[in-house]
N, C-alpha and C positions, 0 to 999 in steps of 0.2 A: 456438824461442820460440812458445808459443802466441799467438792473437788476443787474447785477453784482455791478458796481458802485452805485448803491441804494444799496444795500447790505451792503458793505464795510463801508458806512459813518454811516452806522446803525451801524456795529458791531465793528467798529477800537474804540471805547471808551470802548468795554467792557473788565472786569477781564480777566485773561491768562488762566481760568481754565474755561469758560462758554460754549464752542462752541461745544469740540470735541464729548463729549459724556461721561459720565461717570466720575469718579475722575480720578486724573491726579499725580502721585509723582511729577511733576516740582515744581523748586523753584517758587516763587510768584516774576510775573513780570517779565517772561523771556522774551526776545525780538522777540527769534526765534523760541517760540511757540506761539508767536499772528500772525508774521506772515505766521505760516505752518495752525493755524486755518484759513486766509483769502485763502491761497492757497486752502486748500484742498475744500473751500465752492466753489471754481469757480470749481474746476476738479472731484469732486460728489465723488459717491461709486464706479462708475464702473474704480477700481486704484486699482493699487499694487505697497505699498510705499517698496522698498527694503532700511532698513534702517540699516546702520553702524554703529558700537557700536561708541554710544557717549552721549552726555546728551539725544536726544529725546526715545534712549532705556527706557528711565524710565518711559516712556508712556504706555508700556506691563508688565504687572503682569499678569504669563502665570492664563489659557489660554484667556486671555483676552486682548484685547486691546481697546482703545477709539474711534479706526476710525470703521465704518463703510461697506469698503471696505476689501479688504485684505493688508494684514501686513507681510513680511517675516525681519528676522535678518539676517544680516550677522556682521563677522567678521572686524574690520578697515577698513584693506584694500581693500577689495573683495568685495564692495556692485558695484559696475559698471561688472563685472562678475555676479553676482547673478542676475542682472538687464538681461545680454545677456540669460541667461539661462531660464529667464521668458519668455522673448517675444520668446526666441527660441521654448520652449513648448508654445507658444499661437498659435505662426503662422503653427507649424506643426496642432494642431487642425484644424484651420481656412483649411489649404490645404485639408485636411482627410475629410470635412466637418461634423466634430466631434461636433464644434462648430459653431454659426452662428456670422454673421460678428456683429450685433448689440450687442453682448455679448463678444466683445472683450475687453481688457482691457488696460486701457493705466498703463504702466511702468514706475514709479520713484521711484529715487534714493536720499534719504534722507540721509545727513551727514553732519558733523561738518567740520570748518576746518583744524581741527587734520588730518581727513582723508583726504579733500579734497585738500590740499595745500602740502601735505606731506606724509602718510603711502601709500594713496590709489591711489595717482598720476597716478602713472606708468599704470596702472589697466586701470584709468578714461583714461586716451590718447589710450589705447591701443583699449578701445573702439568707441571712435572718431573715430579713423582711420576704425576701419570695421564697421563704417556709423550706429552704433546700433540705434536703432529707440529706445530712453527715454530723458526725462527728470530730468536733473539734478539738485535738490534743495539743495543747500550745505546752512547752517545757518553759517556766523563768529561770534563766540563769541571773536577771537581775542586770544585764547586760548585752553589747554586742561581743561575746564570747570568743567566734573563734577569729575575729579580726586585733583582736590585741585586749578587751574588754576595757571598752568603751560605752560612755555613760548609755542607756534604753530610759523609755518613759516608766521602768519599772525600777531602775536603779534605788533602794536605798535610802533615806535622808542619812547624810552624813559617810557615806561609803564612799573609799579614795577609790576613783577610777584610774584609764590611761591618761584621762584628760583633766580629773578634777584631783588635784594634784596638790593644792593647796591644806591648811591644816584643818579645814570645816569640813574637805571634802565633797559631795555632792550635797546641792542649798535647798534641792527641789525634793519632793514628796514623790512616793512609789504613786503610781496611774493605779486606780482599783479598776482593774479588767472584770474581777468577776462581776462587783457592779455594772459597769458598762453593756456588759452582754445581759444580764437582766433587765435591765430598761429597753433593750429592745425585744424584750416578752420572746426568747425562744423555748425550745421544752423543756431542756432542761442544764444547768448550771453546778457542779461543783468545782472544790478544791482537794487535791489529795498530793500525797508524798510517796516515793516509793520509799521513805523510811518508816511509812505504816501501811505493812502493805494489805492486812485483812480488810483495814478503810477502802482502799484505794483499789480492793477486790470486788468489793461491793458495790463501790460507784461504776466500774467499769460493768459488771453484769446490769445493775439496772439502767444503764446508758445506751447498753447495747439491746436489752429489750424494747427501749422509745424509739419513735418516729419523729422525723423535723431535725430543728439545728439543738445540737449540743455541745459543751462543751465541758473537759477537760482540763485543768488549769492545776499543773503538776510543778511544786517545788524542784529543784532543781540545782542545789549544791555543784559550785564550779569550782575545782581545788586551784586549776590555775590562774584562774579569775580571780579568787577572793581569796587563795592565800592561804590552805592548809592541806596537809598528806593526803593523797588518795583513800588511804585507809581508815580513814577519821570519817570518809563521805556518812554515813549512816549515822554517829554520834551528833555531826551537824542538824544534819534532817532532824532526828529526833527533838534537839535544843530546839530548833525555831520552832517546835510545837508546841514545848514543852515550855517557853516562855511566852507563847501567845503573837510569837512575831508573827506565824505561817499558821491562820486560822485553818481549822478543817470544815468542811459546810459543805450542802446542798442548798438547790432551790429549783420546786417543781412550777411551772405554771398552773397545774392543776390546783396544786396550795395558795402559790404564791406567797409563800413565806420560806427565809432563810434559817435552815436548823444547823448548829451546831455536831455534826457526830464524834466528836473527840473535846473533850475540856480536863482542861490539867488547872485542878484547885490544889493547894493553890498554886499560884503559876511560878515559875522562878525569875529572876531577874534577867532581863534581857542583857545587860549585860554578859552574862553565860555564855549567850550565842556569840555574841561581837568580837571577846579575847580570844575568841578560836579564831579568828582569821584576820589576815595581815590585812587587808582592806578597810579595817575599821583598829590595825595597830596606833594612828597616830591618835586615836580617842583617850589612851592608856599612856601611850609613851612620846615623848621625855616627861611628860606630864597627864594626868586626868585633864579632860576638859569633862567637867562635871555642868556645863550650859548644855552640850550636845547630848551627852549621856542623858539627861535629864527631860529634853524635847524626845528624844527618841521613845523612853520610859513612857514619858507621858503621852504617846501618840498611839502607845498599844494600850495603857491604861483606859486610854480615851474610845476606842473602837468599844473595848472590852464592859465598858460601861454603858456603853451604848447597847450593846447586845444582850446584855441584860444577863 
């Protein structure tokens, strides 16, 4: 077992606020700061998280922050710009020899999926395409989280938002990001949970050994988003695996094929994950609506048959 993975089984039980250093404004129990603590333990100090406005901004009360490392804000949409802009002053050091090569830094891009599925898209592809050497950590919460949790292009089919309030719920289909960023051929692509966190050890060391655009695309349990205790965060995590709502995968360009590294046969009923949180109570209460239950079922049955 490597270091890392001894690491991970030590720390994937601890509170959300233990790791990074200092107090934390996050909500208690958030999904995608346990696992940006197991990230950033594999990828050290020598990082600079450029992060997008969204809930992990409330990790900086200026002038301070929790990491370690270096910390820059940007704007929504612009943290994959802010990102080029670093490594662009890292690397003109490194030529000048300003700087020495052991004190370079590696480049990530921290962001929600507000940003990442939708404000800052455009931005993210654009830097794919000019081959920018970072690392992309987007957290889904499935929402805009810390402004009231408001519908995202990753929202749900059928998940009561602040806004979709009605008894259907949200009408529209989660956005497949990690597709998305495949079709713009960068190096490399997973999915991971910090409620598995040896997976999610693994992909972070081989992400951090590649060169070019990668990314990241980390589940991300919102308790007061989606409507269950803090201390449930982990059992959540585990269900959307463990029913196949929150596939586990990589995909290298050198492959160029999508692998599965986590399959739960057989699967359990999605269902499982849904009664755990009040965002998906009106599927259940005053009545089943066994139409929704049943599009949703069949939407992971569908991926999952595809996949072979």
């Amino acid at each position: 077992m490597s270091t890392s993975e001894t690491q991970f089984r030590r720390m994937s039980d601890l509170p959300s606020t233990h790791l990074l250093g200092g107090g934390t404004a996050m909500c208690a129990g958030c999904g995608g700061l346990q696992a940006l603590q197991l990230i950033y333990d594999v990828l050290g100090e020598k990082t600079v998280l450029v992060n997008a406005a969204g809930c992990m901004t409330l990790l900086s009360t200026y002038p301070f922050t929790p990491f370690r490392g270096s910390w820059l804000y940007t704007a929504m949409a612009s943290a994959p710009a802010g990102a080029q802009g670093v490594r662009d002053a890292l690397d003109v050091l490194l030529a000048k020899g300003r700087m020495e090569a052991e004190d370079d830094l590696r480049v990530v891009v921290l962001a929600g999926d507000g940003s990442s599925a939708g404000m800052g898209l455009s931005a993210t592809s654009a830097a794919i395409d000019r081959g920018l050497d970072f690392l992309y950590v987007c957290y889904d919460n499935e929402g805009y989280a810390n402004t009231g949790q408001q519908p995202s292009a990753t929202t749900p089919h059928g998940a009561r938002t602040a806004t979709d309030v009605g008894a259907a719920g949200a009408r529209g289909w989660k956005k497949d990001l990690f597709a998305l960023w495949v079709a713009n051929r960068p190096t490399y692509v997973a999915s991971a949970s910090g409620a598995e966190p040896l997976d999610l050890a693994r992909k972070v060391e081989k992400a951090a050994r590649l060169r070019g655009p990668r990314l990241l695309l980390v589940h991300a349990p919102c308790p007061t988003g989606w409507g269950f205790e803090p201390s449930e965060m982990p059992e959540i995590g585990h269900l959307a695996v463990a029913t196949g709502a929150w596939p586990l995968k990589e995909w290298e360009r050198t492959t160029n094929r999508v692998v599965h590294t986590k399959v739960r046969r057989p699967r359990l009923p999605v269902e499982e994950y849904l009664r755990r949180q009040d965002r998906f109570r009106h599927l259940f209460e005053p009545a089943r609506n066994e139409t929704l239950l049943a599009e949703i079922q069949a939407g992971i049955d569908a991926y999952w048959d595809a996949a072979g």
